[in-house]
N, C-alpha and C positions, 0 to 999 in steps of 0.2 A: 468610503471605507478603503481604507492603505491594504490595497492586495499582499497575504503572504507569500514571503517566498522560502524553500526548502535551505536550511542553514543544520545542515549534519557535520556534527565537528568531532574530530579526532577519526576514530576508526571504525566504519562499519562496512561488512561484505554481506551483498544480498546472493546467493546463486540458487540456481534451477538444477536438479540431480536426476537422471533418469536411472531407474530402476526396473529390473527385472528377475521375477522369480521359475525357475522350473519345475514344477510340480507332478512326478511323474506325467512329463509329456503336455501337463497345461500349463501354457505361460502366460503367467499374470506380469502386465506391467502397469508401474504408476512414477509420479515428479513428486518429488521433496521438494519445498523450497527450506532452503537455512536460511537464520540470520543469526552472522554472528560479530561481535563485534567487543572491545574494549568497554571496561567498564564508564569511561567517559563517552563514547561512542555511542553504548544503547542507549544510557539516558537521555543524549542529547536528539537521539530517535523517540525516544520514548517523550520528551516534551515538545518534540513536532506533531507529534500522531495526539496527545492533549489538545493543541495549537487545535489543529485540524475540528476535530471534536466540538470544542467551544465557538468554532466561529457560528457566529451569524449569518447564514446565508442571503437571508433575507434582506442584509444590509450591503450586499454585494449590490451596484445598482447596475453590472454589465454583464452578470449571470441571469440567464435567462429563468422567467418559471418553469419548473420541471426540470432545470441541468442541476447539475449533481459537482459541486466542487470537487477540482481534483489538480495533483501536482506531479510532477515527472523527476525521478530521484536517478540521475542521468550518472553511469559510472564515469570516474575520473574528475567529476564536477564536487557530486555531493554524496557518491559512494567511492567506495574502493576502485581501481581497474580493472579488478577480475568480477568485480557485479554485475546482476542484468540489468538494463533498462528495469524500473518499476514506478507503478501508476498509485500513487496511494490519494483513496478521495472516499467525498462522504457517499454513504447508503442513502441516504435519504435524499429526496428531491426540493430544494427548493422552492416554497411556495404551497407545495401539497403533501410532501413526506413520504409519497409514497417510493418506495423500489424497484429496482428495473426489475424487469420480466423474468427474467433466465436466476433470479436469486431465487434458493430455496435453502429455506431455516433450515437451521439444526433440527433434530429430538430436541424433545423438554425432556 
């Protein structure tokens, strides 16, 4: 099976935002990621992240069982230059489906 490769076209910026609240004397801090990008730009994210989704891992034959597809959306290549490095890859394991450890669902 023909490995994919990330083909992000036109305009997309991934970034990392820190954030900090003062609340009478307690401060709460947390990261936003944004993504924003061109209406040709998301879509053309949004039918990678599809891409990604539908593969078959199973037909990877140099993925190991239990590795987890994943891609490097590297700025200046196939984002923006003001984006961060980003790791976008499958949840599920190869072979067995299951998750890595440190994942925890949402609420239903």
């Amino acid at each position: 099976m023909k490995r994919l490769t990330p083909k992000i076209k036109s305009h997309v910026d991934i970034i990392t935002i820190d954030n900090e609240d003062d609340d009478e004397g307690e401060i709460t801090k947390w990261q936003d990621i944004l993504i924003h990008g061109n209406p040709e730009g998301l879509k053309s994210l949004g039918r990678f992240l599809i891409r990604i989704a539908e593969l078959n891992q199973d037909a990877i034959h140099d993925l190991p069982i239990g590795a987890r597809e994943h891609f490097h959306l590297s700025p200046n290549r196939d984002l923006s230059k003001t984006s961060s490095e980003v790791i976008v890859g499958r949840l599920d394991a190869k072979g067995t489906g299951s998750f890595y450890d440190m994942y925890v669902s949402k609420d239903e």
